[in-house]
Residue, then its C-alpha position, 0 to 999 in steps of 0.5 A: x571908318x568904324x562899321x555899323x554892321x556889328x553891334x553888341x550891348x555894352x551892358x556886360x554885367x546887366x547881360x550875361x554875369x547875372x544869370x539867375x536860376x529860373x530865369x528861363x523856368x515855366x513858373x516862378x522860383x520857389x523862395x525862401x518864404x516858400x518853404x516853410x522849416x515845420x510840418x504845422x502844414x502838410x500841403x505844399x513845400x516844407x521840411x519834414x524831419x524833426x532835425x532839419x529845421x535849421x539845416x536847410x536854406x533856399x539861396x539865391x540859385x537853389x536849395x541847400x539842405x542837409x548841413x549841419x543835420x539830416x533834412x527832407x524837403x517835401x512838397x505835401x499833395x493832401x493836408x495831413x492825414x487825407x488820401x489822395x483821391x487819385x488812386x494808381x497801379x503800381x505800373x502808373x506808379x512807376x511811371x510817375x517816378x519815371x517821369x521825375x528828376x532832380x535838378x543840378x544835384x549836388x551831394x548826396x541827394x535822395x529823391x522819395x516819394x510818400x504815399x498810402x497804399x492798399x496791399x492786395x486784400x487790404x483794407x481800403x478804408x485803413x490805408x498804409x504808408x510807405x516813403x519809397x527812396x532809392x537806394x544809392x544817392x543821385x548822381x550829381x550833375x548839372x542840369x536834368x538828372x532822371x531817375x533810375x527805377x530799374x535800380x534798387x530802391x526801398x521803401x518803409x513799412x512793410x518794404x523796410x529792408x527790401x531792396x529790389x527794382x522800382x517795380x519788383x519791390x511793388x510787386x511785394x505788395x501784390x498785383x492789384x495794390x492801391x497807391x496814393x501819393x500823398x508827397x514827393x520831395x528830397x532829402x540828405x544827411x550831408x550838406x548837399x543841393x539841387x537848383x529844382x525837382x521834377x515829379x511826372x514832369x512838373x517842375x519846381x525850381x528853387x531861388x530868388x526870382x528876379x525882378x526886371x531891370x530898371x529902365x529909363x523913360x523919356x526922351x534921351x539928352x544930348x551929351x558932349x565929350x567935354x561933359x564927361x570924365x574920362x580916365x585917359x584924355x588921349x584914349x578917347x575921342x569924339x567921333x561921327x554920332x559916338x565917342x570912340x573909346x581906345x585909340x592904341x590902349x583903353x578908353x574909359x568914361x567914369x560916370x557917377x551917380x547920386x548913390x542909389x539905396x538897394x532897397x527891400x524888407x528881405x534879403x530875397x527883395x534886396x538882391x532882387x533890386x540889387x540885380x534890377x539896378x546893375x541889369x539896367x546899365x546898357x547901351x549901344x556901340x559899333x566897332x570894326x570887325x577888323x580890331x574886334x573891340x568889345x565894350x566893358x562895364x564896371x559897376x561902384x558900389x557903397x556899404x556900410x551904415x550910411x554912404x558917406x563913411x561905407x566901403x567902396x567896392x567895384x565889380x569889373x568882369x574880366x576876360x579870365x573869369x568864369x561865365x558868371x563871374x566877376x572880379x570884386x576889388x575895394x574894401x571889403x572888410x565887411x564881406x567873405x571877400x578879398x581884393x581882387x578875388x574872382x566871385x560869382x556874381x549872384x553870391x556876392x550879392x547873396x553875401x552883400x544883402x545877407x546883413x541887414x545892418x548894413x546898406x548898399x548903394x550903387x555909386x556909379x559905372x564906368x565904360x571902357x573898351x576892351x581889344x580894340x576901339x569901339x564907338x560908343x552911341x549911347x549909355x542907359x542906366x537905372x531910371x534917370x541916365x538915358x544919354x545919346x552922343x552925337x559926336x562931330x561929323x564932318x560936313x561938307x561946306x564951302x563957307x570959308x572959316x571965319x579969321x579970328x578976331x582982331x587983338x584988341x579990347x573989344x575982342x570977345x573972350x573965349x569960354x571954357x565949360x567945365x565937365x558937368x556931368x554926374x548922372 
């Protein structure tokens, strides 16, 4: 007998091949709206070297910039030409810088921050600017990378050609110096990335966000084995409330859908109901920790410009695949892909949306079971599949089963129902 003690979702690539950065971030990700490629404004998230309005993209997990010019990213703190009120010491200024970071660098990235200062003695009323940057690129790594002010950074102006400790070089300035910070951001001259920054401990994380999965509504419909297709008759089976799947091999059940149009004005809204669509496949099933089965998924899709001529691509996570990935199979003439190459999920669907002039439409899914049998209870997906499985049990009763009818004219004839299953 199957156990009911251990159950896991069958939704592998709604679960865990989807990972989105800022998924788990405190705000919002910042998209590709959101950072603007000129400085027309000063406040808020922009590109601020005149090379770089073309060498910049916010993708669907993060900020490339860099490639095929220089760019700074920067987030302005004041509109153009005004001074923070928020005046510091050259100590609350480091420890600003020291509360910030970078997130996944990769490349060479250069934190800076822009700031107005008063020298000792200066002019409040004519305040000087100055970028202050380390000298050494960032070192690359995943997740939070702090930044290191007691190595060498320099600064612009009247700090140009200095390089010394965060604090050493400020005090160049004089000890009761005045800084205002006007911006914070990054910025390389080669192709490089960060998924997010952090400045005195507020984050910002760049990407597409992601909107929730699809989910059914109303009551589930009760449906029989014989209502569905399955790739291998003699590796499935109807089961107490299930249908187990695998006996010595794979049990697989192919669902089709009438095709589903990703919809979106944007690549950012596309990918976004991309992902809503294949996070809505779920479902529930038992095994027996002995054999230690495991549910799978595979998910059809079309592309091209209508779906009766578009292309036919599958995604089947694999065993071997990174946490993430998926295995891309079909026809995909249209795409940077080949069959059967193993992709990163979150950027084929960035390849995928990326041409307008092409559709995506999801066509249907499969479930099958992977190192042992499994029982399959019930399947959901996008807004109309919501499917219970009730399966034979056996029932304790003593009426004797009925002798057949007699051989002759009046006997009924029996009926065979065909598979009518199609989502």
């Amino acid at each position: 007998m199957f156990s009911r003690t251990v159950k896991r979702a069958v939704g592998a690539i709604g679960a865990s091949a989807l990972l989105v950065v800022g998924g788990t971030a405190a705000q919002a990700a910042l998209g590709p709206d959101e950072v603007r490629p000129d400085t027309d404004n000063y406040l808020g998230w922009h590109q601020g070297d005149p090379a770089g309005s073309t060498s910049f993209e916010v993708r669907w997990d993060g900020l490339y910039f860099g490639s095929p010019n220089k760019a700074q990213i920067i987030n302005g703190l004041v509109e153009e030409g005004e001074v923070s009120d928020e005046v510091l010491t050259a100590d609350q200024l480091v420890d600003k810088i020291d509360n910030s970071g970078l997130i996944d660098a990769q490349g060479d990235v250069f934190f800076q921050v822009g700031l107005h200062y008063v020298p000792e003695n200066g002019d409040p009323d004519n305040p000087d600017w100055t970028t202050l940057r380390p000298v050494d690129a960032a070192s690359e790594g995943e997740g939070e990378i702090g930044l290191d002010v007691t190595a060498n950074w320099t600064g612009t102006s009247d700090l140009a050609g200095e390089n010394a400790p965060l604090a050493e070089l400020l005090e160049d300035l004089g000890d009761d110096a005045e800084f205002m910070v006007a911006a914070y951001g990054v910025f390389a001259e080669t192709e490089s990335y960060i998924s997010g920054i952090t400045f005195d401990g507020d984050t910002d994380e760049f990407g597409f966000d992601a909107k929730a999965p699809y989910s059914v509504s109303g009551d589930p419909e009760e449906v029989r084995l014989a209502d569905l297709t399955a790739a291998d008759d003699s590796q499935v089976e109807e089961v107490c409330e299930g249908i187990q799947l695998g006996d010595d091999g794979q049990g697989e059940l192919l669902f089709d859908v009438d095709p589903i149009e990703v919809q979106g004005e944007t690549s950012e809204e596309r990918w976004a109901d991309l992902y809503a669509i294949l996070g809505s496949l779920d479902g529930e099933y038992t095994t027996d920790s002995d054999d230690g089965g495991e549910g799978g998924v595979t998910i059809n899709l079309l592309y091209g410009l209508a779906p009766d001529d578009a292309n036919a691509i599958t995604l089947r996570p694999s065993d071997d695949a990174a946490e993430g990935s998926v295995i891309v199979e079909g026809e995909l003439d249209n795409t940077e892909f080949e069959d059967g190459d193993e992709v990163v999920l979150g950027e084929l669907l960035q390849s995928l949306v990326d041409n307008a002039d092409l559709g995506i439409w999801v066509d249907g899914f499969s479930i099958y079971n992977v190192g042992g049998p499994i029982v399959l209870h019930d399947t959901q997906f996008y807004d109309n599949v919501n499917l219970v499985y009730p399966g034979v049990c056996d029932v304790d009763d003593e009426t004797p089963t009925p002798e057949p009818p007699a051989d002759d004219d009046d006997a009924a004839t029996p009926v065979v129902k065909e598979p009518s299953f199609t989502g």
